[in-house]
N, C-alpha and C positions, 0 to 999 in steps of 0.2 A: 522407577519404571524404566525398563531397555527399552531404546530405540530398536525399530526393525531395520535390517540390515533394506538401502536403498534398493528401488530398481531399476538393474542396469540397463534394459530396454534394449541387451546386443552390443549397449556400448562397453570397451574397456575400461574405460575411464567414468572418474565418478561421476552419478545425474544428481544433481544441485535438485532438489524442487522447489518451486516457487508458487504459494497460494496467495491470490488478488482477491481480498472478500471486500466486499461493499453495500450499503444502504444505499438508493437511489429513489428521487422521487418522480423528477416528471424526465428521465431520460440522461440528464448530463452526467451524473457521477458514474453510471456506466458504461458513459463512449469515452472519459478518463482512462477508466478502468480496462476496456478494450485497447486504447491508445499504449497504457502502459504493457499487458498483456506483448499487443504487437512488439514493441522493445524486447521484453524479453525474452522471446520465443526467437530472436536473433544471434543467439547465445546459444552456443553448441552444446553446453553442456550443463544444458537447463531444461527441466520439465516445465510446463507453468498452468498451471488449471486457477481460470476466473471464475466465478460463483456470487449470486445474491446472499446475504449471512443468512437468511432464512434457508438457503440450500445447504447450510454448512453446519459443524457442528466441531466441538472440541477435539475430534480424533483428528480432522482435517487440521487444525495446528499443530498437532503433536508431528503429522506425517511432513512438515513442511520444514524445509532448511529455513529459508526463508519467505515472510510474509507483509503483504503489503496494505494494508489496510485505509479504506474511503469511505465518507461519508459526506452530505450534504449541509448546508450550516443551517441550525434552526436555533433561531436569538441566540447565537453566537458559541453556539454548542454543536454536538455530535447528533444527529438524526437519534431519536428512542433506539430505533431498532438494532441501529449499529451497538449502542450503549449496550442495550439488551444482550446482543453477542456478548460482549464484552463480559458482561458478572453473568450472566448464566454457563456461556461456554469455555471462554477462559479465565475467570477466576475459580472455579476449583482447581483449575492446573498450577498455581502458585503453589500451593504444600503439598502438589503430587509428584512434579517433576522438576527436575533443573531446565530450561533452555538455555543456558548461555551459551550455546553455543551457535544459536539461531540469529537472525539477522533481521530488523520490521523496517518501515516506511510508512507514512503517510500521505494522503490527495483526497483533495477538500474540494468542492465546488458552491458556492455561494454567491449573492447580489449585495443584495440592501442598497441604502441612497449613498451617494460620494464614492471617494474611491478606494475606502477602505477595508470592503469586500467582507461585508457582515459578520465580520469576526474570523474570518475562515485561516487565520495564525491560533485564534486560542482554541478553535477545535482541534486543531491537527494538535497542538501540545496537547491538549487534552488526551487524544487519541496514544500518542508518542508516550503518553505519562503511564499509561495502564501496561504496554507492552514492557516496557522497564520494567515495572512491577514484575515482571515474568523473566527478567534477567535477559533480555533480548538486547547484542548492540543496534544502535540509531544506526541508520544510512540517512544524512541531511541531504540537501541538494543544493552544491556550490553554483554560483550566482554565474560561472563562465558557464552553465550549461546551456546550449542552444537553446532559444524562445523563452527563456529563464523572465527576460523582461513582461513579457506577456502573459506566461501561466506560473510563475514562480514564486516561489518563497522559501527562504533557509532552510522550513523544514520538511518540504514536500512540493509536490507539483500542485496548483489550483489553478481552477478554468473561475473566471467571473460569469454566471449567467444571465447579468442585468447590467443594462447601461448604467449610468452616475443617480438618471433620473427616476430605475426604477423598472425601466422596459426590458423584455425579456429578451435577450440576444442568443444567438449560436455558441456552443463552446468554442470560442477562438482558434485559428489555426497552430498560434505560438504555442498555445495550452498544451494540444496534442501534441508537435513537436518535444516541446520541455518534458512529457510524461513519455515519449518513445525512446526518447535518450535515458532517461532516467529508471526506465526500466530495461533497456539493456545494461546501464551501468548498476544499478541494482543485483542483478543477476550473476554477470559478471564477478563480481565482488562475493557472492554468495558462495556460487560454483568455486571461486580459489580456495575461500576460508576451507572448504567441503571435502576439495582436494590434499590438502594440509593437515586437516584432521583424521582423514583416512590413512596419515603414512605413519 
């Protein structure tokens, strides 16, 4: 399958796009999702269109440099729906097309008790594992990243949305921080690879 030639939207220079799909359930995975969005849309030379995966469908990866994908933790997994994305929209695209040259991410939002954040590392691997599958490189997220302490993990941004004991909290301010930087650096990184393979 050929890629279509990008759109340049007037610019000279090539537009990177960036699609942010995500499952959400009562609100947090998509003020992540908005958080990182904002990040990348700081990036000259970056498109970025956010979307519920029910809004979305396999031609929206195929149209994306790079992609960044969320989901909520349910008993230490990927929300269904996001899953759902996942072998309905992008598992035919393993034996139709190459992405390697495409770029993914993961952001996770989870509680549970203690402060181990209900599993929200083995979703995002989980997540991170399917996109491989499709030849995509990882973009991790290095631990200097600003609020990295608060919303972070090696392999993605995460917002806790339960205290230790259970109670439902705000998506943290760090969280947002950690996902605006990360999505500009995201982007960033996308739009160069984008430029480089265009020459």
């Amino acid at each position: 399958m050929t890629r279509p030639a990008p759109a340049g939207e007037g610019r000279a220079q090539a537009v990177a796009r960036i699609l942010i799909a995500y499952a959400s359930d009562k609100g947090a995975t998509a003020r992540l999702a908005e958080a990182l969005a904002e990040g990348a849309r700081e990036s000259p030379s970056t498109t970025v269109h956010a979307a519920d995966v029910d809004a979305l469908c396999g031609e929206d990866v195929l149209q994306a440099d790079g992609v960044l994908f969320g989901s909520p933790v349910h008993m230490g997994a990927m929300h269904w729906r996001a899953k759902r994305f996942i072998d309905q929209q992008c598992g035919p695209l393993w034996r139709q097309v190459d992405l390697s040259d495409r770029h993914c991410g993961v952001f996770a939002t989870g509680g549970g008790y203690g402060g181990a954040g209900g599993g929200a590392d083995l979703a995002m691997l989980a997540m991170l594992s399917n996109f491989a599958q499709l030849g995509m490189a990882i973009v991790p997220l290095p631990r200097a990243t600003p609020g990295f302490a608060e919303g972070g993990c090696h392999w993605g941004p995460y917002a806790r949305t339960n205290a230790p004991d259970g109670t439902p909290v705000p998506v943290p301010e760090g969280a947002l921080t950690c996902a605006r930087r990360y999505g500009f650096n995201f982007a960033e990184r996308v739009a160069a690879v984008r430029e480089v393979l265009r020459r």
